[in-house]
Every structure is written in C-alpha cells, then in structure tokens.
C-alpha positions in Angstrom: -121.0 45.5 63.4 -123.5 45.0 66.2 -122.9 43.1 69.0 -124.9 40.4 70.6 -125.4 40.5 74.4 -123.1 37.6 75.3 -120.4 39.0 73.4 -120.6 42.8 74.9 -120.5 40.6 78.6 -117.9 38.5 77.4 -115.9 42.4 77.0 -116.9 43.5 80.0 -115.8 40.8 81.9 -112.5 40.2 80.5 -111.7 43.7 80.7 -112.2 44.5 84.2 -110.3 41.5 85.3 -107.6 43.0 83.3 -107.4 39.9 80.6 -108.8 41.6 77.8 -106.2 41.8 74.6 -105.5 45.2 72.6 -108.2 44.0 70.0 -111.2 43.1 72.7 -110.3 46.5 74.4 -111.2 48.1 71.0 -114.0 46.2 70.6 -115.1 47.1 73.8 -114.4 51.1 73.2 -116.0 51.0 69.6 -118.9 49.5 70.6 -119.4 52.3 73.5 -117.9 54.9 71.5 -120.4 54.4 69.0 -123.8 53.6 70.4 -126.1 55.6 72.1 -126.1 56.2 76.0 -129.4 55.2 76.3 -128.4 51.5 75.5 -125.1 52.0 77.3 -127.1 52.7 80.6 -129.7 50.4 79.9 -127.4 47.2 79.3 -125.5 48.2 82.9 -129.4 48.3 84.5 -130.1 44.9 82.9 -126.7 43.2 84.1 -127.5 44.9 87.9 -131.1 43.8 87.9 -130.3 40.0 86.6 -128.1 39.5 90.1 -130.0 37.5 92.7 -127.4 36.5 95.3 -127.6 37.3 98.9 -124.1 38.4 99.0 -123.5 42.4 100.1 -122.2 44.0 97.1 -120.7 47.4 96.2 -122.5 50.4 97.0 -123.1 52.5 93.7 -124.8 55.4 92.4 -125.7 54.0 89.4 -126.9 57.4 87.8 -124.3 59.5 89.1 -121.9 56.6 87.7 -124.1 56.6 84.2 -123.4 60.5 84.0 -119.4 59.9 84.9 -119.5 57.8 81.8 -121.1 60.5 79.3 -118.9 62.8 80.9 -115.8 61.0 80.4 -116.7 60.8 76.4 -115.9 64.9 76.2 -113.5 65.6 78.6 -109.5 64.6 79.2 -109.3 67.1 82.5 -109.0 63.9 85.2 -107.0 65.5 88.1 -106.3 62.0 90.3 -107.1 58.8 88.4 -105.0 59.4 85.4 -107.1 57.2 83.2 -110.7 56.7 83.8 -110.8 53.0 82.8 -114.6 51.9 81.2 -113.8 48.9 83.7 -115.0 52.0 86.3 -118.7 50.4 85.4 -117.5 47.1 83.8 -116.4 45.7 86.6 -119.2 46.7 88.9 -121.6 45.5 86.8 -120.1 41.8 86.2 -118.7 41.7 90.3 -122.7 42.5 90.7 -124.0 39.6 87.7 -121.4 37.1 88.3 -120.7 37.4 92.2 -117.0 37.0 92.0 -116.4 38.5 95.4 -114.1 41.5 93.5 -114.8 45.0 94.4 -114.3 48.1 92.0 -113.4 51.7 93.5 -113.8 54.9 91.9 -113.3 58.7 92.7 -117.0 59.7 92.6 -117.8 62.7 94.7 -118.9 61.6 98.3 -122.6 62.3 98.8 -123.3 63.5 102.3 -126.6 61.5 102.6 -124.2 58.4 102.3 -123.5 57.2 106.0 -122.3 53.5 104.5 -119.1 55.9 103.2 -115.9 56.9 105.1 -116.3 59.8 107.2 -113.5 61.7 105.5 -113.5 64.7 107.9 -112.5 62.0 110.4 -110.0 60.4 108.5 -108.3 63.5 107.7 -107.3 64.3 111.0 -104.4 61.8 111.0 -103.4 62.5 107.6 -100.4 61.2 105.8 -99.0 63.4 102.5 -97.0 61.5 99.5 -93.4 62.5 99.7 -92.4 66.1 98.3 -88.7 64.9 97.3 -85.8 63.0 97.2 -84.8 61.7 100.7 -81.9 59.3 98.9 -78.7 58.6 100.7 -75.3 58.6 98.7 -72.8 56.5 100.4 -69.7 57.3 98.5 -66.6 54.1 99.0 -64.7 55.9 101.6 -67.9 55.7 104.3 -69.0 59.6 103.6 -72.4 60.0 103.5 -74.2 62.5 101.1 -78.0 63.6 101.6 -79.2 64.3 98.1 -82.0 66.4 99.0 -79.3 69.1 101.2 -76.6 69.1 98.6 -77.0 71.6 95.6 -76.1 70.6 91.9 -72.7 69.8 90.1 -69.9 67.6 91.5 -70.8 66.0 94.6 -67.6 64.1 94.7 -64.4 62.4 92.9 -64.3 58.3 92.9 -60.7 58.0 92.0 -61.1 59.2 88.1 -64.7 59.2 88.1 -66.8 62.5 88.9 -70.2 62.1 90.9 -72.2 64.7 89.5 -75.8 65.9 91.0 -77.9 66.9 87.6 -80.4 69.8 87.3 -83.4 67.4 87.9 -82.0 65.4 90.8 -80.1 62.9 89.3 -76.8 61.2 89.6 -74.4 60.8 86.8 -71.0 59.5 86.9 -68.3 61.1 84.4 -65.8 59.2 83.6 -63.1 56.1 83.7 -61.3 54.8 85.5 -59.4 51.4 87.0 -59.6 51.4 90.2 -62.8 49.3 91.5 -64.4 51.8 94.0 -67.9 50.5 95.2 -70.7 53.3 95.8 -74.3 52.6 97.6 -77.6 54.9 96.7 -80.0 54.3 99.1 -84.1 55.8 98.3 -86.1 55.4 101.7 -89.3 54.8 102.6 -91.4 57.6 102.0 -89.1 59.0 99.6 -89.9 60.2 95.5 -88.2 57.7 93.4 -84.5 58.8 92.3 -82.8 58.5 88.9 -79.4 57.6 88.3 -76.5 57.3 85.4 -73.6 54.7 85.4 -70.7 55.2 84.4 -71.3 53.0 81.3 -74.4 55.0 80.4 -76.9 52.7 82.2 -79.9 54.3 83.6 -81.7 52.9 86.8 -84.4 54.5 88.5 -84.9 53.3 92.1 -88.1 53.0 93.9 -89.2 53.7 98.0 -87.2 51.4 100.3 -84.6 50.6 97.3 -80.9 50.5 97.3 -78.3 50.0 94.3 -74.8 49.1 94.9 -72.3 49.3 91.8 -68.9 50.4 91.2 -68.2 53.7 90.0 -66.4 52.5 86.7 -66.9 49.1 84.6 -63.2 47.0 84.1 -63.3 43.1 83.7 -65.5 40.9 81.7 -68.8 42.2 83.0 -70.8 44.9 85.0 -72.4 44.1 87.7 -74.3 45.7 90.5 -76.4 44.3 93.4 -79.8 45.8 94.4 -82.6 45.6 97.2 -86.0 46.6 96.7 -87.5 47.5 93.1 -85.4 49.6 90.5 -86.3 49.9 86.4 -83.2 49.4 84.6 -82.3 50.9 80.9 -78.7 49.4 80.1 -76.4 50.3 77.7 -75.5 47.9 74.9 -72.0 46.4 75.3 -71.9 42.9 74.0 -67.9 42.8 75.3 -69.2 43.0 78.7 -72.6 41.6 79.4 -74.6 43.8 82.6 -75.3 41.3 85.4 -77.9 42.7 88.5 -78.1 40.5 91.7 -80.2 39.9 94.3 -79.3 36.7 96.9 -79.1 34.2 94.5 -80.6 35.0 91.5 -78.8 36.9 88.9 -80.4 39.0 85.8 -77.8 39.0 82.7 -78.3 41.2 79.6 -76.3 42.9 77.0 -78.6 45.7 76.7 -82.3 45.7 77.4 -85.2 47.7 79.3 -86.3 45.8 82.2 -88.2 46.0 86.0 -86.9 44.2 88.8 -89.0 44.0 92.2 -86.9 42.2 94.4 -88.4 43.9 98.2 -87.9 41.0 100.3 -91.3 41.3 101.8 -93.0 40.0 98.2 -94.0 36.0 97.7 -91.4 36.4 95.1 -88.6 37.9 92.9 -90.1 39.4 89.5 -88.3 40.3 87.0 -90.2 41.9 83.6 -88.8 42.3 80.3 -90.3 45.6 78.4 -87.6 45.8 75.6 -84.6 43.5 74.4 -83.6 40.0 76.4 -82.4 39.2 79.3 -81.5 35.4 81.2 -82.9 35.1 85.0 -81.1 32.4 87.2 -80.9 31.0 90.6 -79.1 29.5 92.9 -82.1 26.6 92.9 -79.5 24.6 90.1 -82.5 25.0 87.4 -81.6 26.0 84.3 -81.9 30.0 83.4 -84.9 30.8 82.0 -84.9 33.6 79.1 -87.6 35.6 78.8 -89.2 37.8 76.3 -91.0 41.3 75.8 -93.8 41.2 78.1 -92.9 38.0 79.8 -92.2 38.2 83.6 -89.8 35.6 85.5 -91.0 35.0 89.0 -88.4 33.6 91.3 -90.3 32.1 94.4 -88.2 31.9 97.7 -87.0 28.6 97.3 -85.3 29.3 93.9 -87.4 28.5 91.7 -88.4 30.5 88.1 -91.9 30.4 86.7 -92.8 32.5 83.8 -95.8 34.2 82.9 -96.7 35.7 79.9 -99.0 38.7 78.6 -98.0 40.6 81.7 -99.9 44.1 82.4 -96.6 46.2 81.5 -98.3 49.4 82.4 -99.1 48.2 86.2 -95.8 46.9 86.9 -94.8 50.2 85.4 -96.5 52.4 87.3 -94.3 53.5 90.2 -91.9 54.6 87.9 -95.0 57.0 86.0 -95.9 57.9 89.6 -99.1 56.3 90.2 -100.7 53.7 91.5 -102.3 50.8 89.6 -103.7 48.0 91.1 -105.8 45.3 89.0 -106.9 42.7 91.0 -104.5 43.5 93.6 -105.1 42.2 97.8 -105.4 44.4 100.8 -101.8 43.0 102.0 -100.4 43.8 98.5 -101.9 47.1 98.1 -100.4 48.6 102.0 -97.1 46.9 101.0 -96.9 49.6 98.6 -98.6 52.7 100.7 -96.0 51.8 103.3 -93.3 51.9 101.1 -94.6 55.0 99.6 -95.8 57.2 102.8 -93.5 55.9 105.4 -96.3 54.5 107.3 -96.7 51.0 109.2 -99.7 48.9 108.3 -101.1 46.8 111.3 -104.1 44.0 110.0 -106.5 43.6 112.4 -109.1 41.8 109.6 -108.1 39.3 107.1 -109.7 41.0 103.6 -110.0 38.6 100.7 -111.4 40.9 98.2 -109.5 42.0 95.2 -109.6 46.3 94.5 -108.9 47.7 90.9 -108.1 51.3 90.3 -105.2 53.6 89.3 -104.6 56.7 91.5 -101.7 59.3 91.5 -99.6 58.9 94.0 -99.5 62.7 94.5 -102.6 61.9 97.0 -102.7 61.9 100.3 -102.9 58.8 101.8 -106.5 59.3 103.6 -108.0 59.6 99.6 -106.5 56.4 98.8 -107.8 54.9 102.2 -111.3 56.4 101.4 -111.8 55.1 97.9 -111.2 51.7 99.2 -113.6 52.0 102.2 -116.1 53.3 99.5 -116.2 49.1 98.5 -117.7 48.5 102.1 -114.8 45.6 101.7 -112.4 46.9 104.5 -111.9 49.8 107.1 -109.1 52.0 108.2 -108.2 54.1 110.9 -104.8 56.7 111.2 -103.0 57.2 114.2 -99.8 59.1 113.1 -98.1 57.3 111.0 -99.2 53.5 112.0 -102.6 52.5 109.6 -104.7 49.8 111.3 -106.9 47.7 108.9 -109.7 47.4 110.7 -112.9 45.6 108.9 
C-alpha cells in the first residue's frame, strides 16, 4: 500500500521521538524497505528544504548520510552503534521541518574540511577508556573484605553453612542453607563492568556502576529481603511461601517471582522501578496506597514519596546497561554525564546549561572522548578533558 506524505511524516516523527508502536515501526521499515532510494532521498531533501526558521540546526552531510542509509540495507557489520536506528535521518529531518529544538547524533566519519566538528586529536589527549573488569567489593558479615577482580575462582568463603563461590565468568553464587542470618554487602564502583550475582534462593541480580546489594546469605522467615543503592536488574526465583521484598529508603518492591529494573542512584529526580516479566507491588513511605504494575509499565517514586506510573515504557533503553550499551532517546545533557560518570569514573563539572535533547545508542566499550565527540557533532554542547574531571563547556 502506498503511502501518502502526511502519513510517511506522521512515521518519521513518531519514531524518532521514540513513540512509535511495533506496528508504525513496520510501517515505517516496509515502506523504506520497499521503495526505491531515489524517493527515499528525495522525501528527506523535500522535508530539509520546507524548513524556514532562523534557528541553527544540526550540521549534516546529507549525501554522505543518504549513502549510510543504502548502506545500511546490505550490511549487519556495525562495530559501535549496535543498531543503526532509521531515526539516524528521521529525526534530523523532522528536528530540521518541525524545529523542536532536538538534536540527532550519528557515527559518520569525521570529514577533515569540517572545522564546525570536534577536533578529536585534541580531545584524545585526555582520554578516558570504559572499564576492562570487575572492580566489585565483597564485604563478607565478619568485616573481611574480598576484591573480586584479585581473587581467582571457586570458594571465596564459608557464611556459616552457606558457600561463597566465585564462578568461571565472574560471578558470585551462594551454595547452600542455612539458619543463621549472616548479612553480606557487594559493592560495583564507579568505573567498574557491571557484576552478576546468585542468591542463595536462586535469584539473579546483576548490579550496575556505583551499585551496592546487601542481602543475607540464606532465606529463613516469612520473606526475602535485601536492600540496594544504585541500579541492579533483578530475576527472582518463584516462591509464593516467601514473597522477595527489595528496599531502598522507603519504598519497598514486593514480588513472588518476576523480572524487573530498579534504578534507585540517589542522584535521579526519582526511584524507577520497570516491570519486564511477571508482577510486582511498589510502595512508599508517602501512606499512598501501593501501586501494582504491569509488563512494560514503570513506577516512578518522586522524592517526596510519591508513585506515578507510566506506561508503554522503552524496555530496551532502560535495559541497556545491562546489554552494555548506551541508549539515550530524548535523553538531557545532565542525564546523559550522570551515566558517563558512573560508567568511566569521571566527574562532570557544567559550565553551560544545555536544553537540547540527544538520541543515539553507543557501546559502552568506547572511550569516552567518541561519545563526547558524537555529541559535539550536534553543535548543541562542548567538552573539554582534563584527567578525569569533564567540563561542559558550550
């Protein structure tokens, strides 16, 4: 079925502001997949010659960006944006037709006749690299402290009846029962590769940069619960005898068995908790009633206690630390160096207040001076390095 105009901007627009449902995103790839690239190119030139404003927009090579398209039809081989997104040229073209004020950044080669781009010679003189392994902390309930990253594999330690093991790929694991309620503390730094680890109960939790779990190293009573900081992705094993419980200050997550996200950093505007699979009841100290939430649905719990829900939540961007990259879609400046702080071990200083909103996905096996230069490619904001403090500077 041919598409009019107003229905192929319609696509483009919800798309690249990351609204789009399963069956507009497959409108939107049939109807490229299956015209010609001469209209394809042509219908970007129309939407870029129909803006008017006065407004500096993003700088792009609309040819070389034409040919990344074509490209991107016959090949899978895409080394550091994991999934070329069509909203690479969506977006672009409605920022430039509609003038919302978002910026789009891609990994286009840098051409050297382009003095409006980062000098990335420059910028890689301070460079900061992602974090080659696991820099956790192990703090076992008798004070000792175990360094995952020195220790080799197999038992790290006995909890009472309960073996600490260290697995092949990295992980903790504790084998096991017991009564006697010891408490142990894992602890995954800044600029640190996220860490796995097993319960004693079967429960999986994988913990993010600057993240901390603390749990006891066998389940007894009516319910098993453990406290966390920071962010941490949670499979839990089903036990309806003895419902899981995860707290953070005052707000409690129950479940019986479920896949779920929580980011809890204390630097965030609020607690988010994200259902992906199962159930699970959020409450708060605010006295409001607990709020149950739903596959897809995310609870935010705001500072003062309070749960708002939102639904049709981007599952595969609150997702993506845990697939180690970086996904941000419609994400601010402040947002966006949260997470490059956690995940370098840098501090972020903001000389400029940047309003602008960035969209992109980007392994986090980068070095932080490519991330810096494909957002100073928007002409939206500047950066300089000076060891491991990064100023935003425009």
């Amino acid at each position: 079925m041919k598409l009019s105009e107003d229905r192929v901007v319609y696509l483009l627009e919800v798309y690249s502001e990351g609204k789009a449902t399963a069956e507009e995103e497959q409108e939107l790839f049939n109807w490229v997949a299956k015209g010609e690239e001469k209209p394809v190119k042509e219908h970007i030139e129309k939407l870029v010659s129909s803006y008017s404003s006065g407004e500096a927009v993003l700088p792009v090579d609309w040819e070389q960006l034409y040919q990344r398209i074509v490209e991107e039809k016959s090949t899978k081989n895409i080394p550091l944006v994991r999934r070329i997104m069509w909203s690479y040229w969506a977006a672009a073209a409605i920022a430039l037709l509609l003038g919302t004020g978002y910026y789009f950044f891609m990994s286009l080669p840098v051409r050297k006749d382009r003095k409006d781009l980062v000098n990335i010679e420059q910028l890689n003189k301070d460079d900061v690299a992602p974090p080659a392994a696991v820099n956790a902390v192990l703090t076992l309930a008798n004070g000792q402290r175990i360094i995952l990253d020195s220790t080799g594999n197999g038992m790290l330690a006995m909890q009472g009846a309960v073996k600490v093991m260290k697995l092949p790929d990295g992980q903790i694991a504790y084998h096991g029962t017991g009564k006697d309620v010891q408490y142990n503390t894992l602890n995954n730094p800044r600029g640190s590769r996220v860490v796995g680890l097993t319960l004693a109960d079967g429960s999986k939790v994988w913990l993010n940069a600057a993240s901390s779990l603390r749990y006891p190293t066998a389940f007894t009573g009516k319910e098993r619960k453990v406290e966390i900081t920071g962010e941490a992705y949670f499979e839990v094993a089903h036990n309806p005898a003895m419902p899981f419980v995860v707290s953070k200050g005052g707000t409690t997550v129950r479940v019986l068995g479920t896949h779920f996200n929580i980011n809890a950093y204390d630097d965030e505007r609020s607690l988010n908790v994200t259902l992906l699979e199962g159930r699970v009841s959020v409450g708060s100290i605010a006295g409001a009633p607990p709020q149950v939430i739903i596959p897809g649905q995310q609870a935010q719990v705001g500072k003062s206690g309070d749960i708002e829900l939102v639904n049709s939540v981007d599952l595969d961007e609150v997702m993506a630390w845990k697939n180690d990259l970086f996904s941000f879609k419609g994400a601010g400046i402040e947002g966006i160096m949260r997470q490059v702080s956690r995940w370098y071990d840098v501090d972020v200083v903001f000389e400029k207040q940047v309003t602008e909103k960035f969209y992109a996905e980007v392994s986090k096996a980068t070095n932080v001076s490519t991330l810096l230069k494909m957002l100073e490619a928007t002409k939206a904001v500047q950066f300089s390095i000076e060891g491991k403090t990064i100023r935003v500077t425009l």
